[in-house]
C-alpha positions in Angstrom: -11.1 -15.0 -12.7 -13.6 -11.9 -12.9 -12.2 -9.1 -10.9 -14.1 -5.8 -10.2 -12.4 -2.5 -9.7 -13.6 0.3 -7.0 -13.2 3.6 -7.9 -14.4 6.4 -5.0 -14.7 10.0 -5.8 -12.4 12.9 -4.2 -15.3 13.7 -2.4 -18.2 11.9 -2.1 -21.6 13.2 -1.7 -22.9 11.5 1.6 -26.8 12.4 -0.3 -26.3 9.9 -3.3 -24.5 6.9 -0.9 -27.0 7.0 1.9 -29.8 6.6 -0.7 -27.6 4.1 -2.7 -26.9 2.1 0.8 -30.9 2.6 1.6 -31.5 1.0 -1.5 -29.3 -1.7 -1.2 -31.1 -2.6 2.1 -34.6 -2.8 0.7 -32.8 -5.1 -2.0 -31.6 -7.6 0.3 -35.0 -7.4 2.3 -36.8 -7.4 -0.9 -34.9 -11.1 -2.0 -34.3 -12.5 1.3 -31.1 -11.6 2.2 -30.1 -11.3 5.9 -29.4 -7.9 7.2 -28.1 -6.8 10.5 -31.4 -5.9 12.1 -32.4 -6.6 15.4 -35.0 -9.5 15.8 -36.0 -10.0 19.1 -33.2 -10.3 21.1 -30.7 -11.0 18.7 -29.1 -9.9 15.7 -29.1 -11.7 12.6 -25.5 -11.7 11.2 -24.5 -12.3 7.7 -21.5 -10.9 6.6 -18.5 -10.8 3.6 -15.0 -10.2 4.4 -13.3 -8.1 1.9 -11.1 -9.6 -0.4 -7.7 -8.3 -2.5 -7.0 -10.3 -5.4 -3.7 -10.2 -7.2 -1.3 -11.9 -9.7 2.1 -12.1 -10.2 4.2 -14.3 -12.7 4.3 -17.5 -10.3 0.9 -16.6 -8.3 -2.3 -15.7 -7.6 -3.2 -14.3 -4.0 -6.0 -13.9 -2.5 -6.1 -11.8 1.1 -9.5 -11.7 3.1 -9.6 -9.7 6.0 -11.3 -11.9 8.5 -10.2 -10.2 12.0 -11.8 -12.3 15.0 -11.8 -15.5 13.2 -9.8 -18.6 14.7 -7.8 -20.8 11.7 -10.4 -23.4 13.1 -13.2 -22.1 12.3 -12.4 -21.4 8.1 -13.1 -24.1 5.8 -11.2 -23.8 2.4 -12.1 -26.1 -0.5 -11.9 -26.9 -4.3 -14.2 -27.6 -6.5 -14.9 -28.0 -10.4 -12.2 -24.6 -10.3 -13.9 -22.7 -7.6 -12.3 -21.8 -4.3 -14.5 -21.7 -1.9 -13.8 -19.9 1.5 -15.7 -20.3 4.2 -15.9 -19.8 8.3 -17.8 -18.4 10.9 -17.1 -15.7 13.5 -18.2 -16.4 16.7 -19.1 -13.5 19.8 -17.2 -13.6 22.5 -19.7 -13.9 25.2 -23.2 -12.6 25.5 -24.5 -12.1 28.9 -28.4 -11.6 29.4 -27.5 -8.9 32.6 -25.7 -6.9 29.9 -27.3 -4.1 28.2 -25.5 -3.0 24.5 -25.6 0.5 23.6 -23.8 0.0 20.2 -23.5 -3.3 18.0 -21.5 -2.6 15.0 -19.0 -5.7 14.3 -20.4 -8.7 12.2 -20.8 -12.1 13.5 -22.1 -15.4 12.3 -20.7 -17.5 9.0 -19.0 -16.1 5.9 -18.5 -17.7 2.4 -16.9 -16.2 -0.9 -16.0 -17.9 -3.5 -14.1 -17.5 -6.7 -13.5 -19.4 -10.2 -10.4 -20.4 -10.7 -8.7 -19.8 -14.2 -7.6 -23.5 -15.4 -3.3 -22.3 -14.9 -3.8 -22.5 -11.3 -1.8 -25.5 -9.0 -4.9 -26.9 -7.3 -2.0 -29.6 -5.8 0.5 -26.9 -4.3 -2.4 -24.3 -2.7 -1.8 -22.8 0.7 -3.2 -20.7 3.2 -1.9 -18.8 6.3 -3.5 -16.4 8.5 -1.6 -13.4 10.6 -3.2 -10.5 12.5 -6.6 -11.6 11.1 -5.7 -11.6 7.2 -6.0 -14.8 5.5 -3.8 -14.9 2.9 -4.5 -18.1 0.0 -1.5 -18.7 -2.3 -2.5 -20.2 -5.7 0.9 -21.2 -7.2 0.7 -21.2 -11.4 1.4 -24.8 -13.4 4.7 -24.0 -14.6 3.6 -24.2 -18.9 1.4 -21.2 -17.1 4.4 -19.3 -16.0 5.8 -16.5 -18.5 9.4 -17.6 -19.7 11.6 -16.2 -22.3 12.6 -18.0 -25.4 16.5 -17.2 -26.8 16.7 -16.6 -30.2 19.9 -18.2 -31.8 21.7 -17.4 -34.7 20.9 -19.5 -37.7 
């Protein structure tokens, strides 16, 4: 499993992010990516939950913060060792006498996925959601599992 690590500054210089997040807008445009502009009178919605990955001797876990989205709607599969998660977020009503002033939270479908190392339990895999974190539970085979091996006298 690849994991990336986020380090922030003290104090960030707002200068270098918003030209780092204008850049990363001309990106997506630039290879077809959706962004949250408005077209028309809708707003196309693509977005990625953020994930925590971590590991302990009997498990990998992987939270996703996916607030807003029923268990219904999140699709979780298994595949040649990659996890895919999957679901859609759907707005609660949109009425054409309405008039937004703000439209900040995401909606629309969501997918990460994530390669498996080969030690994982595809068999015993579970997933619960509370408070809108989904939390997936990959258990370890248990040759995987660190033990301790007693030395005895000869």
């Amino acid at each position: 499993m690849y994991l990336t690590t986020l380090r922030r500054a003290a104090e960030p210089n707002q200068d270098l992010y918003s030209g780092l997040t204008r850049l990363t807008r001309l990106m997506d445009e630039a290879f077809g990516y959706p962004s949250n502009q408005t077209n028309g009178d809708s707003v196309s919605a693509c977005w990625t939950p953020n994930v925590d990955v971590r590991e302990d001797k009997d498990h990998l876990t992987i939270t996703l913060d996916v607030p807003g989205v029923a268990p219904e709607n999140v699709k979780i599969s298994l595949e040649n060792q990659v996890l895919t998660v999957a679901g859609e977020k759907h707005q609660a009503s949109e009425q054409k006498d309405e008039r937004w002033h703000r439209w900040e939270r995401h909606y629309g479908r969501f997918e990460r996925s994530f390669t498996l190392p080969s030690t994982v339990d595809a068999e015993r895999i579970e997933a619960t959601t509370d408070n809108g974190v989904l939390t997936v539970r990959l258990p370890k085979v248990e040759k995987a599992r660190p033990r301790e091996i007693q030395v005895k006298r000869g």
